[in-house]
N, C-alpha and C positions, 0 to 999 in steps of 0.2 A: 628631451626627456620624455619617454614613455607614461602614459595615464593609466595607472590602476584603479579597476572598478570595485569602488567598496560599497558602491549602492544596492541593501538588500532587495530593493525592488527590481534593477533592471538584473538582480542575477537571479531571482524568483522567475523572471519570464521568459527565462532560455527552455524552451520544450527540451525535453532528456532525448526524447525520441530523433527531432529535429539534428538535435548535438551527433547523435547513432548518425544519421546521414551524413550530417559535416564531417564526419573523422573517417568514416568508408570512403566518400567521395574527394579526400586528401590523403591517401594511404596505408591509414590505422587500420589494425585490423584486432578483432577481440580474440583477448592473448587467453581469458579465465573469467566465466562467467559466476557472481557471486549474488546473494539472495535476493539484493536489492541494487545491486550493479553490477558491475564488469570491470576488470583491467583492460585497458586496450591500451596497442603496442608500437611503434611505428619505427623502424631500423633503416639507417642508409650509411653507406661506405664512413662519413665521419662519424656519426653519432646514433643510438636509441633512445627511446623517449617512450615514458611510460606515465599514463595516469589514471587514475580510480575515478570511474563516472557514474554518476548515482542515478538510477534509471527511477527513482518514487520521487516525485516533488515536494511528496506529504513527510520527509523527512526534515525530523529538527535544525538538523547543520546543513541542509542542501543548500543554501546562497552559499554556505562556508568554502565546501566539496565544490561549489560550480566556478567560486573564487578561483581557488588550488588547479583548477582544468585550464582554466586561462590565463594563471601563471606558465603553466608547462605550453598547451599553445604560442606565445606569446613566446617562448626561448626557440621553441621550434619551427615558426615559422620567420622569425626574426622579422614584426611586425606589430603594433601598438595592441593591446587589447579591445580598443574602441573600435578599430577597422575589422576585427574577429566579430566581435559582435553583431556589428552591423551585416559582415555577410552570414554568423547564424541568424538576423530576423530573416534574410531571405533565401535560405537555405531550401526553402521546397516554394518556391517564388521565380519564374524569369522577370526579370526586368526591365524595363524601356527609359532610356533616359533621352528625349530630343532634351537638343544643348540649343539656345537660340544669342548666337552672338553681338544680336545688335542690341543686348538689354545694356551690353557696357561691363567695365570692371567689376561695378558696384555690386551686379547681382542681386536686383530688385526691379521689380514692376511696379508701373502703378495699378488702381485697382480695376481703370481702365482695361488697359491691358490684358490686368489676369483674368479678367474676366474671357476676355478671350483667346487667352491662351489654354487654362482649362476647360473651355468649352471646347473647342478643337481638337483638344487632345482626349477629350472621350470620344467626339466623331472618327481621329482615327482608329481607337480602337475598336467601335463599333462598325465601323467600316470593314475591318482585318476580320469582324469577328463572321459578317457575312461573307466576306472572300471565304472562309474557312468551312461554308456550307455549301456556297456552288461560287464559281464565278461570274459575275456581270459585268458589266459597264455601267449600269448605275444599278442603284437600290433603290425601291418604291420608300416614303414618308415614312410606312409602316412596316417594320423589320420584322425579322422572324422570332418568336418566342426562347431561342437557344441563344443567337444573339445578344436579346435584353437580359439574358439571366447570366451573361456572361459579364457584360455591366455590373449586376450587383455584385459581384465575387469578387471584379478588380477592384482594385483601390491606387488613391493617390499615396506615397509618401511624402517626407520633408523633402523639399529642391537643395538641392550639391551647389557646396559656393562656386560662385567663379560668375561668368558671364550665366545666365537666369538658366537652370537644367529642371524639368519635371522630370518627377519621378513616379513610373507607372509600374507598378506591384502588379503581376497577375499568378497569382496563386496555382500551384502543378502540382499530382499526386505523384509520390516516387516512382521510378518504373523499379517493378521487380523481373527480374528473366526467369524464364522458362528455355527450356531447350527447343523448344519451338522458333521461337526469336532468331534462330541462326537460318531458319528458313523464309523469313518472313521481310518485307520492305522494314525499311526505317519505322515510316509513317504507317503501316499496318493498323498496332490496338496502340495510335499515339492518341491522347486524352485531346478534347477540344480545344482544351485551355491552350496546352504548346504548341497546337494546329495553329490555333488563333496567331501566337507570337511568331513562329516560323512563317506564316503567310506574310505578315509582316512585312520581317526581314526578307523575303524573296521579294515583294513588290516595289519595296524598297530601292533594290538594287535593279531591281528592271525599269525601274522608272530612270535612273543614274545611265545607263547603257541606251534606253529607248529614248531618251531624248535628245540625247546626242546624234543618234541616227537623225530624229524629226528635223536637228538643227540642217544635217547637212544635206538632207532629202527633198525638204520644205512639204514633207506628206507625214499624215495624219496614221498611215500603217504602221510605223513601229512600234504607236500606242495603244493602237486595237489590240495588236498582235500580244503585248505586255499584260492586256486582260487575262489571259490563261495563266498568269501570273501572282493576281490580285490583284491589278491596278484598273480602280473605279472612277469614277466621276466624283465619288464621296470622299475616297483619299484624296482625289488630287485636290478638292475644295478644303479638308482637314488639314493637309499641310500648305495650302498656301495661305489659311487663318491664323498656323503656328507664326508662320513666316511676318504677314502682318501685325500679329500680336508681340512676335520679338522685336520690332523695329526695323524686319526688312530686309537682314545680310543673312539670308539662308537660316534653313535648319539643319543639327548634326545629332544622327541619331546613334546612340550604344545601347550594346542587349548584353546582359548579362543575363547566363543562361543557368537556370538550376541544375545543382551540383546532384541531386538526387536523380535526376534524369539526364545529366551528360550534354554535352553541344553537340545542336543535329549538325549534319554534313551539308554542305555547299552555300554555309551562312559565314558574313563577314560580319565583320564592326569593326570602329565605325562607320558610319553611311551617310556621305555630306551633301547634303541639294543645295549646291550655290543659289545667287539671288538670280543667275541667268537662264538658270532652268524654269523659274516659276511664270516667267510667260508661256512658254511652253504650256508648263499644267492648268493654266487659264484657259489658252484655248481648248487642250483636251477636254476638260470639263464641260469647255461649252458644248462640244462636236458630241460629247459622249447624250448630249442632257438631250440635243436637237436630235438623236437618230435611232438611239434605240429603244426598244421597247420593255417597258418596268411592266411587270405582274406584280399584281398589290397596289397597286395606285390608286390613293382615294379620290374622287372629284365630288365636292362640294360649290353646290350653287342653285341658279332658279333655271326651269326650261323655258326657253325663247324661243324654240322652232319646234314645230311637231309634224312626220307626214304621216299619211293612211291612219288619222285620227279616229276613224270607223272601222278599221281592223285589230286585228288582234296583234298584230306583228307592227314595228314601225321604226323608222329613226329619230331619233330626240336628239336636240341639240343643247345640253346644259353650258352656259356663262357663269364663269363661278373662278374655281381655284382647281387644280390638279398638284396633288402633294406640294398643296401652299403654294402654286406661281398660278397667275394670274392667265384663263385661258378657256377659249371656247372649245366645247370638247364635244361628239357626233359618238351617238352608243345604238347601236340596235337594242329594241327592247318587247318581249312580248308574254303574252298571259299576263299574268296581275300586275307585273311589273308594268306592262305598257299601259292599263288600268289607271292603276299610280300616279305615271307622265304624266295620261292627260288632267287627273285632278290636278297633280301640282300645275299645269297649268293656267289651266281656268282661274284658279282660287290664289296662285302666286304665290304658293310655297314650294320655300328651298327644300332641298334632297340631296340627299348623299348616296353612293354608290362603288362601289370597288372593281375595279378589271386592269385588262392588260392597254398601259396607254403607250401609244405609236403613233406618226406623224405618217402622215400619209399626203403626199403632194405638200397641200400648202393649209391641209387640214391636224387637226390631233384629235384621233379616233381614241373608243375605247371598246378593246373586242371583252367578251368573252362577260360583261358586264352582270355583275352581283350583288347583293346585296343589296338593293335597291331601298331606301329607305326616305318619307315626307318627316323631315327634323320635326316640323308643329305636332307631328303622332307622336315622335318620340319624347316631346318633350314634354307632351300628355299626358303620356304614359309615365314617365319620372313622377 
């Protein structure tokens, strides 16, 4: 038996506008536009289907009229009106669903667990969101400002029964064409947001294909090579959290892709990382953390070694942290910076500092060092 929505709330929060996308991006097309709506019309070899959409929300009967649209929906697409619903909330929305099969039938966590599962699941998207700005092998502590404002915009929704599925909402503007578009890449003027989710989905799948290489190669190159891709050190630690967090048997991921902007080209679903891949992305991880060089790295700590203490130029050796891991770090430092050094060291205060950190022999250098700052000034100054 099919569920009819009689609740004036959930048919008050159908966007009219939203609705205009779902009926274009399923066939309909507007047959007669009228003061405060529109007929719109949809015809195929058995049947036509016609119904009155109320484009003012500020209208007295609009839950009534929004009722009456998801009757005719609902005969036309020969599917519940709950399941309509639910893909008009995500109608200008792609979607990310990792499925983690080792939660069980039941389809619950504990809070153990969810903790780490949704924690995971923002670093992968935070992860996709910097592949979507340059490619690395890994990302500094301190991400890019486009990035974190791509965090606030996404959202969690409810999880899908079955074995434990999150549901990752990342909000898309429609595309509108222009005749220009027939000359122009795919990716051209594609919005961040679906940059974000199609990186994704390619890293995804290149991580699926490049590790099977790694398997049969026992070399670390299929992984590199997979970076031009989006696959980071910060994914592959993201999803091997999900993995933990599920219990362990893989993760499986589905994108639904919004119906206002169309499904780009050369993207699957779904996309499954058995549990024998994830050593694999353990050691990429590691290979990736030990070798390349992150810009933006903050290193936090005290100076232990100082040389040409009477010059203006010098090398300093801070003991501290490098984007939170535990690590002696060698920075050239000079003018007021090298100044700085040597108070903080006489006096034995910590300091912070940002540059490009890179291993060097059997060192972790920091070039290009900035920002140099004695935390006791700054926290003086607060």
């Amino acid at each position: 038996m099919k569920a009819t929505i009689r609740d004036a709330e959930i048919l008050r929060a159908i966007r009219p506008l939203e609705l205009v996308g779902y009926l274009r991006a399923n066939g309909w097309h507007e047959e007669q536009p009228l003061e405060r709506g529109a007929f719109w019309l949809k015809e195929s070899k058995e049947q036509s289907y016609e119904l009155l959409l109320p484009l003012d929300s500020n209208l007295g009967d609009f839950a009534n009229r929004i009722a009456e649209v998801l009757q005719v929906l609902e005969r036309a697409e020969q599917r519940s009106q709950l399941e309509i619903v639910e893909d008009l909330m995500m109608v200008s929305a792609d979607v990310i669903r990792p499925r983690l099969p080792g939660t069980g039938s039941e389809g619950s966590l504990s809070l153990e667990q969810g903790t780490i599962v949704y924690e995971q699941a923002r670093n992968l998207m935070l992860a996709a969101a910097c592949a979507a700005i340059e490619r690395r092998p890994l990302y500094a502590k301190r991400k890019p400002e486009q990035a974190m404002q791509y965090l606030r915009h996404a959202r969690f929704g409810p999880p899908k029964e079955g074995s434990y599925i999150v549901t990752i909402i990342s909000p898309v503007p429609p595309k509108l064409s222009s005749a220009q578009d027939l000359f122009e890449e795919e990716s051209a003027f594609e919005p961040f947001e679906r940059r974000t989710v199609r990186v994704l989905a390619e890293a995804l799948e290149a991580i699926g294909s490049a590790v099977r290489e790694a398997a049969v190669t026992g070399k670390i190159d299929p992984m590199k090579a997979a970076v031009e891709r989006g696959v980071s050190a910060n994914l592959c630690e993201a999803i091997l959290g999900l993995d933990e967090g599920g219990g362990g048997k893989g993760v499986e991921f589905t994108f639904s892709w919004s119906p206002s902007r169309g499904i780009p080209s050369h993207t699957r679903s779904p996309i499954a990382l058995t549990p024998d891949v994830m050593p694999i992305l353990t050691e990429t991880a590691r290979v990736f953390r030990e070798t390349a060089t992150v810009d933006g790295s903050e290193v936090i700590g005290t100076v232990q070694k100082l040389e040409h203490q009477e010059s203006e130029r010098g090398k300093v050796t801070v003991v501290g942290t490098a984007d939170g891991v535990p690590r002696a770090v060698v920075m050239e430092l000079s003018g007021e910076d090298h100044v700085r050094a040597i108070h903080a060291y006489r006096e034995r205060i910590p300091v912070k500092c940002v540059g490009e950190l890179a291993r060097e022999g059997k060192s972790w250098v920091l070039r290009n060092a900035r920002e140099f700052a004695l935390l006791r000034e700054a926290v003086e100054e607060l």
